[in-house]
Structure formats: structure tokens, C-alpha cells
VOZA-846974 format. One line per 8 residues: number of its first residue (from 1); for each residue x, y, z of N, C-alpha, C. Coordinates in steps of 0.2 Angstrom, whole numbers, plus 5000, padded with zeros to 4 digits. Example, Ala and Ser with C-alpha at 12.3 -4.5 7.8 and 13.67 -1.06 7.14 Angstrom:
1) 5066 4972 5039 5062 4978 5039 5066 4984 5039  5064 4989 5035 5068 4995 5036 5064 5000 5039 .
***
This chain:
1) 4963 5105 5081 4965 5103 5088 4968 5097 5089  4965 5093 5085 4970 5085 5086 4976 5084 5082  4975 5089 5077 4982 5086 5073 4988 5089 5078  4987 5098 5081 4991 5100 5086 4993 5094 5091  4989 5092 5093 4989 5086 5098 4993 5081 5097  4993 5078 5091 4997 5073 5089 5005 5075 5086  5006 5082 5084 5014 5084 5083 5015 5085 5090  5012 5088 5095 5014 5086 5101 5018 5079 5106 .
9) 5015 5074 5103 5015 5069 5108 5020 5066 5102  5020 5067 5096 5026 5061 5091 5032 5061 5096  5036 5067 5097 5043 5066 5101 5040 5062 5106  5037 5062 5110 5038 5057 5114 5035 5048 5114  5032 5049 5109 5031 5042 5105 5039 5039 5102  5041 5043 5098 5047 5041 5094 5052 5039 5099  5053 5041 5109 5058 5040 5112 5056 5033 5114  5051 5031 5111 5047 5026 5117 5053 5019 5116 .
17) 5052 5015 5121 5058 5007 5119 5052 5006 5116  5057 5002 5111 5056 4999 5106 5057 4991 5108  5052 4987 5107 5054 4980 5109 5059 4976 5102  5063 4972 5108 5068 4967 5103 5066 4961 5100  5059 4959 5102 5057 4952 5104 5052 4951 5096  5046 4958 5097 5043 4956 5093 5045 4956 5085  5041 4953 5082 5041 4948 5075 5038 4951 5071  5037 4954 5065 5032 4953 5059 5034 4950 5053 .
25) 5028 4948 5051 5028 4941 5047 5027 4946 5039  5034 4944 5035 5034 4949 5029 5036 4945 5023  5034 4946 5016 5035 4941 5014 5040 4943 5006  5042 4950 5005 5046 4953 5003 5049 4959 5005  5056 4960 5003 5060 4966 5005 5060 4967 4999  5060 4974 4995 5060 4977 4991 5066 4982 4988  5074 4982 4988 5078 4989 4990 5079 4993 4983  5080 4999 4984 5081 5002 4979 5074 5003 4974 .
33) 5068 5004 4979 5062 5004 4974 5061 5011 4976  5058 5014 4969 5055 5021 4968 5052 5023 4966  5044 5014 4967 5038 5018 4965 5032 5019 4972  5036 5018 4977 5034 5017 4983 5033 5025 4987  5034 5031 4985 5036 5037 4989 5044 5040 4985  5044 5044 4990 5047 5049 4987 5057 5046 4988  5061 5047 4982 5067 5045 4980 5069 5037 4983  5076 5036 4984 5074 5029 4984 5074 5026 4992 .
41) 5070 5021 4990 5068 5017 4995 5069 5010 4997  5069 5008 5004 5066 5002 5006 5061 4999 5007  5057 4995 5003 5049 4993 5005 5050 4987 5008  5044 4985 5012 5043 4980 5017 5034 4977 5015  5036 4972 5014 5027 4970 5011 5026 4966 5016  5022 4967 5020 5019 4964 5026 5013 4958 5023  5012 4953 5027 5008 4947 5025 5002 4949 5028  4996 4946 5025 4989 4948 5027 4987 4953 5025 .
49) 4980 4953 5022 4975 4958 5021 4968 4956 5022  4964 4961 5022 4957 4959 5025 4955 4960 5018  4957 4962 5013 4953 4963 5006 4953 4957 5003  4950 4957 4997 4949 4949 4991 4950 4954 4985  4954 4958 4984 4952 4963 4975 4953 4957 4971  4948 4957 4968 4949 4953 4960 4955 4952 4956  4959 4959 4956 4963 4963 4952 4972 4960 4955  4971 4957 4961 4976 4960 4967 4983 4955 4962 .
57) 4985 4960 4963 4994 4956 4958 4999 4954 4965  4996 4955 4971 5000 4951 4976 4995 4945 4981  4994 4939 4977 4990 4935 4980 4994 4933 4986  5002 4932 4985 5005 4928 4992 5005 4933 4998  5002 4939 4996 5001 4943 5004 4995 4943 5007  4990 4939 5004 4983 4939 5007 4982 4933 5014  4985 4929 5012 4985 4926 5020 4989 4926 5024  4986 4931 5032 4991 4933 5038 4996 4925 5041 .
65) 4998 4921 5036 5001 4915 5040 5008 4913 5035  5011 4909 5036 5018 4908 5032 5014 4902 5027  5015 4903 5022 5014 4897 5017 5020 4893 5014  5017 4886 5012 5020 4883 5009 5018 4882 5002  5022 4882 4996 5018 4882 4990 5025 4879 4984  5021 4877 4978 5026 4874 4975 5028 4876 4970  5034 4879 4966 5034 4883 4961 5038 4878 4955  5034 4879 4949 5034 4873 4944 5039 4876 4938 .
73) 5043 4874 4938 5048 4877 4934 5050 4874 4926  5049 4874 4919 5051 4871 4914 5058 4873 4909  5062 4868 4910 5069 4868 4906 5069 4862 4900  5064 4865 4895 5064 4861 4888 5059 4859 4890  5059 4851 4888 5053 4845 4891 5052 4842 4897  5057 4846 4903 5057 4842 4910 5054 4849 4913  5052 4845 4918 5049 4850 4923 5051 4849 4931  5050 4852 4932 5055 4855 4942 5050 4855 4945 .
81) 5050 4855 4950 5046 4856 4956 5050 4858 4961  5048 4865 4965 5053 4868 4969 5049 4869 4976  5049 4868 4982 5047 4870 4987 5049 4877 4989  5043 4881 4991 5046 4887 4991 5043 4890 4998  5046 4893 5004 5041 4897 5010 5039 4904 5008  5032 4907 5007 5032 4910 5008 5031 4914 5014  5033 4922 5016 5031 4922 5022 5037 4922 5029  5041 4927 5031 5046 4924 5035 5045 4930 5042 .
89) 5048 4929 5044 5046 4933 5053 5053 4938 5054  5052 4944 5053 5059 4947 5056 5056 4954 5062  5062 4953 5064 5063 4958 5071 5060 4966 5067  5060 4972 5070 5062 4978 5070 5068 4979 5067  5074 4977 5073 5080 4977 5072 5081 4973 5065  5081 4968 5063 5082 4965 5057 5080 4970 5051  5075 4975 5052 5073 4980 5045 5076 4984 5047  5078 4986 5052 5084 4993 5051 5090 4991 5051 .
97) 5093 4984 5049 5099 4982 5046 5100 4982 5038  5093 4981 5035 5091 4981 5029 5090 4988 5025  5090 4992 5029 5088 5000 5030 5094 5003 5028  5099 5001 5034 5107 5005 5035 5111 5002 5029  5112 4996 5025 5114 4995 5021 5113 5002 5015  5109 5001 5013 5106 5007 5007 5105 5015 5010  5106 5015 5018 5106 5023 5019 5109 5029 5016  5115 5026 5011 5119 5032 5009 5114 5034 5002 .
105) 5110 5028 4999 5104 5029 4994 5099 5034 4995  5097 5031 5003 5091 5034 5003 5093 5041 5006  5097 5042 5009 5100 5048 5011 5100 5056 5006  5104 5053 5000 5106 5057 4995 5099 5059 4990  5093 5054 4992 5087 5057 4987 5083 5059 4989  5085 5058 4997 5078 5060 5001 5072 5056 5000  5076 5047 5000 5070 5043 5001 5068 5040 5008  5068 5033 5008 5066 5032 5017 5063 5025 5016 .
113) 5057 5024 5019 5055 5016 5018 5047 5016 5019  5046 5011 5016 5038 5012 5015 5034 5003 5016  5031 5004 5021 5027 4997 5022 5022 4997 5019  5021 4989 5015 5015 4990 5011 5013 4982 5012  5009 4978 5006 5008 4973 5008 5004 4969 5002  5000 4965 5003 4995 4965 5011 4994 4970 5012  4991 4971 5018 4990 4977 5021 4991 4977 5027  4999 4983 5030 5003 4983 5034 4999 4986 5041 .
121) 4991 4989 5040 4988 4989 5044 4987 4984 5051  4986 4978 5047 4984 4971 5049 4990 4970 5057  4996 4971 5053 5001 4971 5057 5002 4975 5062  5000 4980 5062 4998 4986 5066 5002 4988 5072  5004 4981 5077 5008 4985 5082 5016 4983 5081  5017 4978 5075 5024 4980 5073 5023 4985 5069  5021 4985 5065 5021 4991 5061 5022 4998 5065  5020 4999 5072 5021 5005 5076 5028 5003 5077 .
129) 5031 4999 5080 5036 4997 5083 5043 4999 5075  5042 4998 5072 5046 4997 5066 5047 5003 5063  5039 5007 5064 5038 5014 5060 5041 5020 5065  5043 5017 5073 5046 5024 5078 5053 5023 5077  5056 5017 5078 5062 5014 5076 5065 5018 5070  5061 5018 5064 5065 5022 5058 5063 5030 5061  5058 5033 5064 5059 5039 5064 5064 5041 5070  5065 5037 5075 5068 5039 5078 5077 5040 5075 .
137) 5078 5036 5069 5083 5036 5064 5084 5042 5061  5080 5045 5059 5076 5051 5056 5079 5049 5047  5072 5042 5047 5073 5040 5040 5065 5041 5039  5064 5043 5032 5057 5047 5031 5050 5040 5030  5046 5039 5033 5043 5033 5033 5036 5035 5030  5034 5030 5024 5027 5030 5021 5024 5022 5022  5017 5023 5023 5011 5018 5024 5007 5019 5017  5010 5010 5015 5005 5009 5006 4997 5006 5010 .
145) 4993 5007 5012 4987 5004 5014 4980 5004 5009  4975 5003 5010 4968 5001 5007 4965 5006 5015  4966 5006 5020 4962 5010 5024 4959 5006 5028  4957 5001 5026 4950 4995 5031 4957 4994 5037  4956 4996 5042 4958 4997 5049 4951 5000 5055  4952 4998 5059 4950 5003 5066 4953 5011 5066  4949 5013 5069 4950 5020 5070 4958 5021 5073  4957 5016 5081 4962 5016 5086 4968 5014 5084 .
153) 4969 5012 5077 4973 5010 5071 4979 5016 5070  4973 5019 5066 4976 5027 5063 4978 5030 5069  4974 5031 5075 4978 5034 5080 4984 5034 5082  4986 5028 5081 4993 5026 5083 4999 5027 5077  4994 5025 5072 5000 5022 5067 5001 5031 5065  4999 5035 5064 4997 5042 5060 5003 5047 5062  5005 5046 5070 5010 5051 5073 5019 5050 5069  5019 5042 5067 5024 5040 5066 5024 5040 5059 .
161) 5021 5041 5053 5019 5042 5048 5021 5047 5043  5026 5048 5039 5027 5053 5037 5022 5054 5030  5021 5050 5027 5016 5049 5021 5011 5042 5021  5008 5045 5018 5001 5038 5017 4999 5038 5011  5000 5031 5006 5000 5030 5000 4992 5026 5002  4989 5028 4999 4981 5027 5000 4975 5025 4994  4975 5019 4994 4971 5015 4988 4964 5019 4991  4958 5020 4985 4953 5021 4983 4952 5015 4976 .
169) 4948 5011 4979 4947 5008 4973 4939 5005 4969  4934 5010 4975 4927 5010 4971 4923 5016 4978  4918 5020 4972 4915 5024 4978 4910 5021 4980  4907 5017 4975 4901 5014 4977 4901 5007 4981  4898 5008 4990 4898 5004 4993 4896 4996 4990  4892 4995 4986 4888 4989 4984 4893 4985 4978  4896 4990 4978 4901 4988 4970 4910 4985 4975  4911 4990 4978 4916 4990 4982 4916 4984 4985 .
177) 4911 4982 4989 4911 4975 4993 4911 4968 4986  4907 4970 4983 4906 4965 4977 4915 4962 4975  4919 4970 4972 4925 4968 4969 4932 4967 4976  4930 4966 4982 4933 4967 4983 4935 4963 4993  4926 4960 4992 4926 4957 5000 4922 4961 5003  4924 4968 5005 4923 4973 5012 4921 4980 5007  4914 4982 5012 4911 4989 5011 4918 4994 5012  4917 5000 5007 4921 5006 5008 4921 5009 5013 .
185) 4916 5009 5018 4914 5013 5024 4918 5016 5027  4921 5011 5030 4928 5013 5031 4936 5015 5031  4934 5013 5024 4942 5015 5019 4940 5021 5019  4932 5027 5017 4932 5034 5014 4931 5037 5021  4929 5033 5027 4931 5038 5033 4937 5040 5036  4941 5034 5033 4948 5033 5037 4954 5039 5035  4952 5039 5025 4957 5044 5023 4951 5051 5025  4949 5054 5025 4945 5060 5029 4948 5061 5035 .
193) 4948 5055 5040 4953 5057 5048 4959 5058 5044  4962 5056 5042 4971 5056 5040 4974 5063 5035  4967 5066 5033 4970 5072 5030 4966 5077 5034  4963 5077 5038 4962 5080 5043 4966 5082 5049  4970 5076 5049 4976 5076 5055 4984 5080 5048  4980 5083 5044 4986 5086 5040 4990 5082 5038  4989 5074 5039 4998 5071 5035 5000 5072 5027  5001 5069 5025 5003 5069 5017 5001 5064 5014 .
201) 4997 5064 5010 4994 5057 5004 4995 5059 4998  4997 5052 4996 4995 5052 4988 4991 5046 4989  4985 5048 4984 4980 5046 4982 4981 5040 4978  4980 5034 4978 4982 5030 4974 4975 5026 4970  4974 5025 4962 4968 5024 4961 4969 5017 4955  4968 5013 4958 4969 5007 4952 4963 5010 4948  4967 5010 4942 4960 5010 4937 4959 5002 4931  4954 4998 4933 4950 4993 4932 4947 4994 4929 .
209) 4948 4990 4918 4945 4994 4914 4937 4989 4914  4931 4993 4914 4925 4989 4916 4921 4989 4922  4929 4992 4929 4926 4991 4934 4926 4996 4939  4929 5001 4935 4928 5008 4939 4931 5014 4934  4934 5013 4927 4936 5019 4924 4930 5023 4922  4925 5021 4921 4919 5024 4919 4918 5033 4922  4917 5036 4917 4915 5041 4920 4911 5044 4924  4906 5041 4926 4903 5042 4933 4906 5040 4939 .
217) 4909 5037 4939 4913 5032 4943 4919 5039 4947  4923 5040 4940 4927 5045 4940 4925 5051 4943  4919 5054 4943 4918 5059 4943 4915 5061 4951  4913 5053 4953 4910 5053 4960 4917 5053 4965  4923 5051 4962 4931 5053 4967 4933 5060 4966  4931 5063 4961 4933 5069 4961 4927 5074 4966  4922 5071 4965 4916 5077 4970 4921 5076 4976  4921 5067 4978 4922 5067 4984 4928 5071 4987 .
225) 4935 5070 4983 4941 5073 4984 4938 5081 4985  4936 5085 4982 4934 5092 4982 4930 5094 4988  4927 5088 4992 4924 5092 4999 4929 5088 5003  4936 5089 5003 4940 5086 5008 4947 5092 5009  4947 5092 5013 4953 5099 5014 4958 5092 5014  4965 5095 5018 4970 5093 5019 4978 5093 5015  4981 5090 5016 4988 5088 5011 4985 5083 5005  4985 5082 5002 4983 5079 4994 4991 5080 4990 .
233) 4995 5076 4992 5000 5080 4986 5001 5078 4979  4995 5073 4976 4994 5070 4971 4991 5062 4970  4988 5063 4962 4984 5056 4960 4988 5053 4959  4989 5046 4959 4992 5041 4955 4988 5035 4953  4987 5034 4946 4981 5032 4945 4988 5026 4941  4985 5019 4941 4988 5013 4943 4985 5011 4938  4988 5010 4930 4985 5006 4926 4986 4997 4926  4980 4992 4926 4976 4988 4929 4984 4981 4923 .
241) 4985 4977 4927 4991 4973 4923 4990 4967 4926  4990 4964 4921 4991 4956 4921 4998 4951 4923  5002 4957 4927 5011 4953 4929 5008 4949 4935  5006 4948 4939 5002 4945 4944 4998 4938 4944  4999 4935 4936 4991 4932 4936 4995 4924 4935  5001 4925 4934 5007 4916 4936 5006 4915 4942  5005 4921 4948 5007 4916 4952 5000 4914 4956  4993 4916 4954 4989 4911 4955 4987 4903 4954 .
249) 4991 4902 4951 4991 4895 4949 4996 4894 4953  5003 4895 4955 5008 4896 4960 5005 4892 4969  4998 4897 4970 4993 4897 4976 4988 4894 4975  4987 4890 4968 4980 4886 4969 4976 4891 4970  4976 4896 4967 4969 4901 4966 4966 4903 4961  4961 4907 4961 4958 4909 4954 4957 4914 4952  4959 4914 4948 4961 4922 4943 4954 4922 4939  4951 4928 4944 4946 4929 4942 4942 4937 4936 .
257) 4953 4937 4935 4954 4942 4929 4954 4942 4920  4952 4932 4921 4953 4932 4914 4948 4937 4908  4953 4937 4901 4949 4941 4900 4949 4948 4900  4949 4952 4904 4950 4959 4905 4958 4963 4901  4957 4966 4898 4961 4968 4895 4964 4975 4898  4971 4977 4896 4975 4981 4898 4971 4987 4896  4973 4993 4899 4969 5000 4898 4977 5003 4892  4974 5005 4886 4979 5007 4883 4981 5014 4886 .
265) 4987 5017 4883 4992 5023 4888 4986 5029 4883  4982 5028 4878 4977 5033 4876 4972 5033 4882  4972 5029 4884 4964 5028 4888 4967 5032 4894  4973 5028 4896 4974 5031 4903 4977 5039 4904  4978 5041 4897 4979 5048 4899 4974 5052 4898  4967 5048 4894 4962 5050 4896 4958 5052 4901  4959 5046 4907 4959 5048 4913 4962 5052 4916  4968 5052 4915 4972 5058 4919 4970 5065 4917 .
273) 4969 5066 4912 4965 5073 4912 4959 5073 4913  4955 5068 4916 4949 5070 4919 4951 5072 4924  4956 5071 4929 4957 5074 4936 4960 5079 4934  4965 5081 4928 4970 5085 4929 4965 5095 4927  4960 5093 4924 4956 5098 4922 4951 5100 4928  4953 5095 4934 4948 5098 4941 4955 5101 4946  4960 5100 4943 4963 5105 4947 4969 5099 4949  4969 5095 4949 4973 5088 4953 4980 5088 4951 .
281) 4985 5088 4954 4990 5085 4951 4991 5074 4950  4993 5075 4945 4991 5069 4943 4996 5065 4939  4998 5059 4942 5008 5052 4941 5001 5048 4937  5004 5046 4931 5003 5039 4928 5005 5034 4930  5006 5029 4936 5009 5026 4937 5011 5030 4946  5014 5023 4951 5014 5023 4957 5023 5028 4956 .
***
């Protein structure tokens, strides 16, 4: 009944005005990326997140504010010092200038653009303003989120949405808050509404060797996935990388990943056949 509900009202959400004025604070544009959804893409990474992941390879998206920081640069024996902002405020209007350049791309692959972050949640009503804008374009739009939003959130965001790229990255509430800041609570009832309302996800599962490859672990995402209907169009299991860990020092932060070592390409096909022998279609990589 509600999914009916919600393809009814999208047309008239997508005619809605769109304000000129408002602002979202993004701290990259991404074009021509194709690990974001389907062909190629424009991604937009929105600043702020309510999570702290250990793991997280975008620390400059974790605080919803513009930073200042200093990037330390070596040529021989001399060393640089570069001011750098992270963090900058564009329109709507301004990402569907960014959009229309690359549409003869995004066009021919049947890609579109995908907000991700941080977590593009947080930004929530430009993210609606931004996400009707492209469909009123009739450009194919994906949400990279973690889920920890309000209900009244996905209500909104869900009608404008053509995919939701949706992190799971612990089933166990105690373990979840530990690695991660904030209880799952939320995040496992939010994707349930979202495949409920019929949309399309890919499942996105960092695997964190130590911290959730375990097979109990694994095996509790799979019960879980097995009592959920909906659109599921596949797993994409996220092997765990250390590309991320210069720029906490960049942020005066602490990498509290030293230590942990990569999952080799045996291990993680390992994994992918534990999902792929319950029936899962299942991408090494986003």
C-alpha cells in the first residue's frame, strides 16, 4: 500500500519549484566515476556524518562545517606548507551544471549521479532539492548512505531515489556502536522500510579483517537478508584499504587502523562465496 502510495505522489514531487537559494556544503565532485551505480557517473560527496567508522577512508567528510587544514608537501629536503579549504557551498543549480557537462556520458551508459559522503542523509533537504532537480532531468539518481537517519528522512528522500547504495557494516548492536560511534538500530530498520517501498539496493558490506569477516558475523547478514523481501540487486563486499590513512595526519586525527592488514583477493573470494552459495548475486568491489 505505501509503496503504491509513493509512485503515485513522485510526479508531483519531481514538478515541485525547486529553490535557487539553498546551499549544500560538498567537499568533492567526482565525474566520470563507475564505482558509484550503474554506468558512468557524477558523484557529489556531501560533508558530514553522524558515524566515527575506524576504517572510514573519508575523514574530511565527517564534520558537517568547511575546514581549514594544512597539506604538507616534500620536494627533496624542502618541505611546503599548503593551505587548503576543505568543504565548499554549491547551489542545486551549480550540480546540474556539473551534470550537463558529462550528459552525453552519462547518457550513452545509462549512468546518472549518486550522492554519497559523509552521509548525504545529514544534508537531507538539499539532498531532496538536488535529487528532484535531476529527476525532473530524467537523470538516473543513487543515495551511497550508512542508513542512521530519521524515518521522516527516507520518507522524503525515497520517492526521488532511484537506487540506494547501503552500507551494513556490523549486525551486532554492541560491536556496531563500539566500531563505529551509533547503535545499528536504526540503520537495519531503515533498509527494511526502503526494500519494502520496492526501491533498488545494492548492499554494500565493508569487510574489516578482525572486525566483522568472521563467519558468524557473515552468516548473521545472510539470515538477516533471507527474511527481507524487496529489490536486492546485489552484494558488494568492499575489501578494507589503507588509501585513506595520509590524510589523517592531513586532519590531526588518529588512525586508529594501524596495524590491520589488507584482506588478500583469496580471502575475499572467500567471502564472496559464502554469500554467493546462499543464492546472492555478489561484485568484489563497489
Amino acid at each position: 500500500m505505501l509503496s503504491c502510495l509513493y509512485q503515485a505522489i513522485t510526479p508531483l514531487i519531481i514538478t515541485r519549484f525547486v529553490s535557487q537559494s539553498m546551499k549544500g556544503l560538498i567537499f568533492n565532485i567526482k565525474r566520470y566515476a563507475i564505482h558509484d551505480g550503474p554506468g558512468i557517473r557524477v558523484t557529489f560527496f556531501l560533508k558530514g556524518c553522524p558515524l566515527d567508522c575506524r576504517w572510514c577512508h573519508n575523514p574530511e567528510g565527517i564534520l558537517p562545517e568547511v575546514e581549514e587544514v594544512v597539506r604538507i608537501d616534500h620536494i627533496g629536503e624542502k618541505e611546503f606548507r599548503i593551505k587548503e579549504t576543505v568543504g565548499k557551498r554549491y547551489t542545486v543549480e551549480d550540480l546540474l551544471l556539473v551534470a550537463k557537462m558529462d550528459r552525453v556520458f552519462i547518457d550513452e551508459s545509462q549512468g546518472g549521479v549518486t550522492f554519497s559522503g559523509g552521509e548525504p542523509l545529514m544534508q537531507y533537504q538539499f539532498l531532496f532539492e538536488a535529487l528532484t532537480m535531476f529527476k525532473k532531468e530524467s537523470i538516473h539518481t543513487a543515495v551511497d548512505t550508512s542508513g542512521q537517519a530519521g524515518r521522516t528522512v527516507l520518507e522524503k528522500i525515497i520517492p526521488v531515489t532511484d537506487l540506494f547504495l547501503y552500507d551494513i557494516k556490523h549486525m551486532d548492536p554492541v560491536r556496531h556502536k563500539k566500531y563505529t560511534g551509533v547503535s545499528n538500530e536504526r540503520i537495519l530498520s531503515n533498509i527494511k522500510f526502503i526494500l519494502e517501498m520496492n526501491k533498488e539496493v545494492i548492499l554494500r558490506i565493508p569487510v574489516i579483517p578482525g572486525y566483522n569477516d568472521d563467519i558468524e558475523h557473515l552468516n548473521s547478514i545472510i539470515k538477516f537478508l533471507h527474511d527481507q523481501g524487496g529489490a536486492l540487486l546485489r552484494i558488494d563486499l568492499l575489501s578494507y584499504h589503507k588509501i585513506g590513512s595520509s590524510k589523517y595526519r592531513k586532519f590531526n586525527l588518529e588512525y586508529k587502523m594501524e596495524g590491520v592488514k589488507q584482506l588478500t583477493d583469496e580471502r575475499m573470494n572467500e567471502v564472496k562465496a559464502i554469500f554467493t552459495n546462499e543464492g546472492f548475486k555478489v561484485k568484489i568491489g563497489g
